[in-house]
VMD Tcl script that builds the backbone (N, CA, C; Angstrom):
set m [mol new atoms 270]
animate dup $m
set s [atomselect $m all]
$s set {name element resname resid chain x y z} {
  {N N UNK 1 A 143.683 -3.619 169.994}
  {CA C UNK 1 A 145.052 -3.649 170.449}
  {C C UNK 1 A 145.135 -2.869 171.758}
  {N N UNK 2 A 145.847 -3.603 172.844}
  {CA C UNK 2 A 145.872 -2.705 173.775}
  {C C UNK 2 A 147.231 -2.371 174.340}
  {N N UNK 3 A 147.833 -1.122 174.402}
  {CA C UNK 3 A 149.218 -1.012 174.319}
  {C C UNK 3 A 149.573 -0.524 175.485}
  {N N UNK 4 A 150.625 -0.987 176.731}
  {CA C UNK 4 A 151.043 0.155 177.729}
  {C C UNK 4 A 152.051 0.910 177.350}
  {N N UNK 5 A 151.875 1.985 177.375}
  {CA C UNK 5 A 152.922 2.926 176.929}
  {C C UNK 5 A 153.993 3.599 177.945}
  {N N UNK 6 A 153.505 3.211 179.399}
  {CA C UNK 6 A 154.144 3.926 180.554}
  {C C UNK 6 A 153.704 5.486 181.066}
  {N N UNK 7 A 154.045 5.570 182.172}
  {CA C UNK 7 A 153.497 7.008 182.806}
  {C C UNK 7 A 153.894 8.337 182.063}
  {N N UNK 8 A 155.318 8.236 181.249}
  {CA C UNK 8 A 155.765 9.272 180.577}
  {C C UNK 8 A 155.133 9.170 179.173}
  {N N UNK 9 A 154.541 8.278 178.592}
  {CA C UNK 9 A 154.151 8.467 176.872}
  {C C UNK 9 A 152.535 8.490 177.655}
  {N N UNK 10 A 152.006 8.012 178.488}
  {CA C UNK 10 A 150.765 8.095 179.089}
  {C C UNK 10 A 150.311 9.982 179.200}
  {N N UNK 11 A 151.189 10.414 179.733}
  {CA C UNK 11 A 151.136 12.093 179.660}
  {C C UNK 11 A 151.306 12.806 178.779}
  {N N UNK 12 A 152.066 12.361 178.088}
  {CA C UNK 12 A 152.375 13.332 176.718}
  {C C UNK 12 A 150.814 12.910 176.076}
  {N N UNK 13 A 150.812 11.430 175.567}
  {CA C UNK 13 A 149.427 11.534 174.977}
  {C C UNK 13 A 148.247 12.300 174.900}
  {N N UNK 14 A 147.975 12.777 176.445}
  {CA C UNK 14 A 147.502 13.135 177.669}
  {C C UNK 14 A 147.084 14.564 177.426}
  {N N UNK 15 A 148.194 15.133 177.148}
  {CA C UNK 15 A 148.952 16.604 176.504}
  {C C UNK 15 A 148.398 16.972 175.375}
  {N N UNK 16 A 148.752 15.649 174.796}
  {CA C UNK 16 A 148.498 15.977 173.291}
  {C C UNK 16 A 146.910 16.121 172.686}
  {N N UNK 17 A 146.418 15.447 173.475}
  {CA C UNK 17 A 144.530 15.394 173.429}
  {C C UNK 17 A 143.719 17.153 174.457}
  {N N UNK 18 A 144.418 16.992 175.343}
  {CA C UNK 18 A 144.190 18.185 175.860}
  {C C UNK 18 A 144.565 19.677 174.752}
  {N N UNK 19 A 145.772 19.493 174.019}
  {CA C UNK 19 A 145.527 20.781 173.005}
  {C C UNK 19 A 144.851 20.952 172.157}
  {N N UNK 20 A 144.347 19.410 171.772}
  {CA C UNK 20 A 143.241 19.587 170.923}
  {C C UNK 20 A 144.207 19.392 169.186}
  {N N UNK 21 A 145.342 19.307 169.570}
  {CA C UNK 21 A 145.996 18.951 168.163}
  {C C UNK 21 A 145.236 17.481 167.414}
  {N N UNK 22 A 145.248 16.984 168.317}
  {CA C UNK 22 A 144.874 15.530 168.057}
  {C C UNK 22 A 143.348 15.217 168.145}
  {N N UNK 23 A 142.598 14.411 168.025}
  {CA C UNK 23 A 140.861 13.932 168.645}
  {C C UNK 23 A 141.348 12.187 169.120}
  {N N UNK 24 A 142.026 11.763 169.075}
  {CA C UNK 24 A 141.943 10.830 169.618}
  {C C UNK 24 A 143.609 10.028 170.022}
  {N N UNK 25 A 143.317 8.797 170.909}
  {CA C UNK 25 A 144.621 8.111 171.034}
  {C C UNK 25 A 144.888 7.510 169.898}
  {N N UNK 26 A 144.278 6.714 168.982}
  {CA C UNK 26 A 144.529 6.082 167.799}
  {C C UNK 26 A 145.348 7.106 166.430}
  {N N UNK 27 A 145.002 8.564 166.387}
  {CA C UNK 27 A 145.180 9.754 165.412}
  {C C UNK 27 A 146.791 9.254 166.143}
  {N N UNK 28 A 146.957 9.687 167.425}
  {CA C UNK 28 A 148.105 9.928 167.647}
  {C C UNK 28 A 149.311 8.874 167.573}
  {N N UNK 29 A 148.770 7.288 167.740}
  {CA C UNK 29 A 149.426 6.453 167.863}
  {C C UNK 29 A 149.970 6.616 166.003}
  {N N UNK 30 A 148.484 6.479 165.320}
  {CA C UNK 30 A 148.858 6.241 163.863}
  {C C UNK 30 A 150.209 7.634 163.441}
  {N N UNK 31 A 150.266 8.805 164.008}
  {CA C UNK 31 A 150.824 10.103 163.624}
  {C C UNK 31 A 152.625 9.401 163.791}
  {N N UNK 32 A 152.817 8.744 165.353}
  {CA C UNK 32 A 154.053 8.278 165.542}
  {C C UNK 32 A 154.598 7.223 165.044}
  {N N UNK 33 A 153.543 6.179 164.650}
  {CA C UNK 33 A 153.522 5.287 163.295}
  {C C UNK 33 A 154.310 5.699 162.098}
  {N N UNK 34 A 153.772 6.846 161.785}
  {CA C UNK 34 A 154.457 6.848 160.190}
  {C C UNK 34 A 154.978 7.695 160.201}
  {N N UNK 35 A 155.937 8.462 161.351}
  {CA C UNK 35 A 156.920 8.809 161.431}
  {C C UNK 35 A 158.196 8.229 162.118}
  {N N UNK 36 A 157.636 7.194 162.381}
  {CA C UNK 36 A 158.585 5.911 162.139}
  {C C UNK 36 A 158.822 5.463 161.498}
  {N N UNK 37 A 157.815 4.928 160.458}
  {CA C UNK 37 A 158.128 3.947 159.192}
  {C C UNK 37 A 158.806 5.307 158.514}
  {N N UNK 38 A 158.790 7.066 158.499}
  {CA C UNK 38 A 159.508 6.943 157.097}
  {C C UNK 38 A 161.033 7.156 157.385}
  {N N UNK 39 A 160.791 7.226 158.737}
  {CA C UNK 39 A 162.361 7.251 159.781}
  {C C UNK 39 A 163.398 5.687 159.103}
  {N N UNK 40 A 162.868 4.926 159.518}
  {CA C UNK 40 A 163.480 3.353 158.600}
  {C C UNK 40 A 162.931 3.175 157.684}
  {N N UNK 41 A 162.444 4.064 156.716}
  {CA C UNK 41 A 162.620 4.098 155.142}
  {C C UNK 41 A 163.859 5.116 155.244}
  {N N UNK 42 A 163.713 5.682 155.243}
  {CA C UNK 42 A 165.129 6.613 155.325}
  {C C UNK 42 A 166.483 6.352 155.352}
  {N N UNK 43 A 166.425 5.495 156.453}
  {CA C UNK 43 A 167.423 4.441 156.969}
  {C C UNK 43 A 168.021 3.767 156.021}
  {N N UNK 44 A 166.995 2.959 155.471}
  {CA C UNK 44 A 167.212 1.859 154.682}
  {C C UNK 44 A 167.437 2.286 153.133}
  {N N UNK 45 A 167.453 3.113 152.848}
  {CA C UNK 45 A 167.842 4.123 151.674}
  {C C UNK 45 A 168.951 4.847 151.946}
  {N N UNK 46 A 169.347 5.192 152.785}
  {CA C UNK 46 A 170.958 5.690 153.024}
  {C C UNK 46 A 171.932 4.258 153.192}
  {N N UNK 47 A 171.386 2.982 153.516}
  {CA C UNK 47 A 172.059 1.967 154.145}
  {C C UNK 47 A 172.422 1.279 152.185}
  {N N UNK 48 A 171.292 1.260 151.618}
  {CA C UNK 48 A 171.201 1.037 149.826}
  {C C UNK 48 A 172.441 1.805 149.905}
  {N N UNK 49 A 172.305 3.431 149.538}
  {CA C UNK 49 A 173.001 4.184 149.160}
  {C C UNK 49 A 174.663 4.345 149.558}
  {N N UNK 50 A 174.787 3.876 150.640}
  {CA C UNK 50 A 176.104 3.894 151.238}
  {C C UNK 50 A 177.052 2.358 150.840}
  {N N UNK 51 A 175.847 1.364 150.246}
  {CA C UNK 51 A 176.196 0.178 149.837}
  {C C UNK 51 A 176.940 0.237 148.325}
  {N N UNK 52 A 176.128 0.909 147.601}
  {CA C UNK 52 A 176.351 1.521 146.557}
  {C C UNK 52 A 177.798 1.967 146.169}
  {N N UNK 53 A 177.721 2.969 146.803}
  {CA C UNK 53 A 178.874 3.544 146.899}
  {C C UNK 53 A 180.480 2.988 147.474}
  {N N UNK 54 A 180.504 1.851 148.139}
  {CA C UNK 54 A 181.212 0.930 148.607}
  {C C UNK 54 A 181.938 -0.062 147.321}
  {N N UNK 55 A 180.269 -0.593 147.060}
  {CA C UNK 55 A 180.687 -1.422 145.899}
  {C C UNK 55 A 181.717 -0.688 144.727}
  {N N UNK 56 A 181.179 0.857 144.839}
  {CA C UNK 56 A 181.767 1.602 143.109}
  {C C UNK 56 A 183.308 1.995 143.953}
  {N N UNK 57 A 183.491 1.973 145.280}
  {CA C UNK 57 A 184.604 2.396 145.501}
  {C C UNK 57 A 185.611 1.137 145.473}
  {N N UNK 58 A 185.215 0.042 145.793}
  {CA C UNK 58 A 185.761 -1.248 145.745}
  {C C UNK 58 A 186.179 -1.606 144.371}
  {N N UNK 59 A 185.049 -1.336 143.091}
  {CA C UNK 59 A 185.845 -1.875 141.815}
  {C C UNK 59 A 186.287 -0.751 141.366}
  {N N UNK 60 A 186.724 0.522 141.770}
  {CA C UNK 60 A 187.773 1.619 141.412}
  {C C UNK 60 A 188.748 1.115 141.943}
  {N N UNK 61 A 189.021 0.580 143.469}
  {CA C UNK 61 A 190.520 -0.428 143.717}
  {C C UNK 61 A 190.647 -1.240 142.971}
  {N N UNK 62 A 189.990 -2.237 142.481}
  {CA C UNK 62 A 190.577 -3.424 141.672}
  {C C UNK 62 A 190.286 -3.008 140.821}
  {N N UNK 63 A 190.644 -1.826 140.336}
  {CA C UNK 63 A 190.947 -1.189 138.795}
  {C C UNK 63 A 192.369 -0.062 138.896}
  {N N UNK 64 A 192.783 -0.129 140.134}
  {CA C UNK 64 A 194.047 0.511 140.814}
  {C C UNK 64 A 193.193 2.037 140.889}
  {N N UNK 65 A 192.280 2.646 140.844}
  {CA C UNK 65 A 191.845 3.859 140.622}
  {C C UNK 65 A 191.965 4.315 142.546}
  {N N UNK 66 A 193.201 4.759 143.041}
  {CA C UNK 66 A 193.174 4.667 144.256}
  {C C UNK 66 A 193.337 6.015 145.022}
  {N N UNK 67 A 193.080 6.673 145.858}
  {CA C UNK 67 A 193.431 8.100 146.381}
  {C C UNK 67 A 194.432 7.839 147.559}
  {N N UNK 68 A 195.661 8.644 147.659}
  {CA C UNK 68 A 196.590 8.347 148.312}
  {C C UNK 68 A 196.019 9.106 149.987}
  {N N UNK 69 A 196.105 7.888 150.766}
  {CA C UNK 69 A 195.508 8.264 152.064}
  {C C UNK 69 A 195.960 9.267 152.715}
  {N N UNK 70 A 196.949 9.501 153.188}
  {CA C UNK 70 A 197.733 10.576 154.074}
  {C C UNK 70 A 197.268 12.027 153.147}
  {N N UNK 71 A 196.906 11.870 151.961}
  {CA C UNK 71 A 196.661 13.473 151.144}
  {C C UNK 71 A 195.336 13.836 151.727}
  {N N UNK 72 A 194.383 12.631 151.758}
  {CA C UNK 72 A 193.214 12.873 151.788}
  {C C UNK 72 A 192.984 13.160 152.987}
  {N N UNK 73 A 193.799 12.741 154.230}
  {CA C UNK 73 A 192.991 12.520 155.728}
  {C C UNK 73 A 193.939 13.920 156.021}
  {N N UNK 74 A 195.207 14.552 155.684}
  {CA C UNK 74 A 195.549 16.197 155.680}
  {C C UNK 74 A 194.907 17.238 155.154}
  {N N UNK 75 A 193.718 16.690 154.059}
  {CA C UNK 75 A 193.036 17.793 153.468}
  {C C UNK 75 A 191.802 18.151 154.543}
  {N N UNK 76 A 191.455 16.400 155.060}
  {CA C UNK 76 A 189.923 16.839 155.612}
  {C C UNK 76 A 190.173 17.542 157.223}
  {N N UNK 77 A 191.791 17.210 157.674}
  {CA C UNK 77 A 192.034 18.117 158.607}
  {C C UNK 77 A 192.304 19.562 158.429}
  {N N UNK 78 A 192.641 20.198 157.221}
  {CA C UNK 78 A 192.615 21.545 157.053}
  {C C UNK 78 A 191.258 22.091 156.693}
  {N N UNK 79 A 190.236 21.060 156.136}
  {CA C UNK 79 A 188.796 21.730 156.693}
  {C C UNK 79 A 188.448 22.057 157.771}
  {N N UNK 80 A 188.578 20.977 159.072}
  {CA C UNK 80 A 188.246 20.749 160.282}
  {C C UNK 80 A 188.543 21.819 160.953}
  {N N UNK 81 A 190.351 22.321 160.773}
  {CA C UNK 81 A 190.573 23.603 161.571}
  {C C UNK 81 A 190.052 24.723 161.038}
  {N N UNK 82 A 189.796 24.859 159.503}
  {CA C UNK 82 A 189.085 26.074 159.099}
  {C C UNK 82 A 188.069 26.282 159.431}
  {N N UNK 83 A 187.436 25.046 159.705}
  {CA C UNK 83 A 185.562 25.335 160.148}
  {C C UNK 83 A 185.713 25.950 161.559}
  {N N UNK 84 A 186.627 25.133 162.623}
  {CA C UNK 84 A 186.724 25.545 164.150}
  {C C UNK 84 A 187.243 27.300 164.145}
  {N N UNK 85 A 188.089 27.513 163.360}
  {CA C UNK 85 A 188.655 28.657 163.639}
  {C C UNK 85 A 187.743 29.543 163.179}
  {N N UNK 86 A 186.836 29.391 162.016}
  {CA C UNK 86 A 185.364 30.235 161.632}
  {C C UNK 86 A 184.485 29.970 162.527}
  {N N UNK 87 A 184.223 29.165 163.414}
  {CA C UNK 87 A 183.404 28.980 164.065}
  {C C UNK 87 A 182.679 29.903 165.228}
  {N N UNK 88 A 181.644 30.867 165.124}
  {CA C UNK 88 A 181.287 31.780 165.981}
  {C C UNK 88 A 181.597 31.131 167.716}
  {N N UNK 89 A 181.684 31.742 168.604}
  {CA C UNK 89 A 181.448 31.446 170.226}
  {C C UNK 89 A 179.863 31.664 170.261}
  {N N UNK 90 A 179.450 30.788 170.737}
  {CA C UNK 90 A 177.886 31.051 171.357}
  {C C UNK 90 A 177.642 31.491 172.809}
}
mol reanalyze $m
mol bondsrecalc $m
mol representation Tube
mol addrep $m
């Protein structure tokens, strides 16, 4: 396989063989490999999970099981200012 990676992933590579973290271009290609794949495994398990949760919120409506909006979107604004007003200055 022969891959161009460009002048900026060309250097880092570059970098990365020079510290000696790595022994080769292939270690390193395979290293960003499967921290990709578990990047969109990840993904795709929050995307399940958020599906999930849609569906169980959907047949709590068509079971009338409903939370009155204006309570809920005033509560998550009295978090919002409590967090800002705790919030250190950096």
């Amino acid at each position: 396989m022969n891959v161009n990676l460009g002048p900026v992933f060309d250097e880092f590579v570059s970098d990365l063989l020079t510290s000696g973290l790595y022994q080769s271009q292939s270690e390193i290609l395979r290293e960003g490999l499967r921290l990709l794949k578990e990047r969109e495994d990840l993904k795709r398990l929050r995307l399940a999970d958020l599906r999930k949760e849609i569906a169980l919120g959907a047949a709590q409506a068509d079971h009338g099981k409903l939370m009155n909006g204006p309570e809920v979107f005033a509560g998550i604004r009295q978090k919002s200012s409590r967090r800002k007003r705790t919030k250190t200055p950096t």
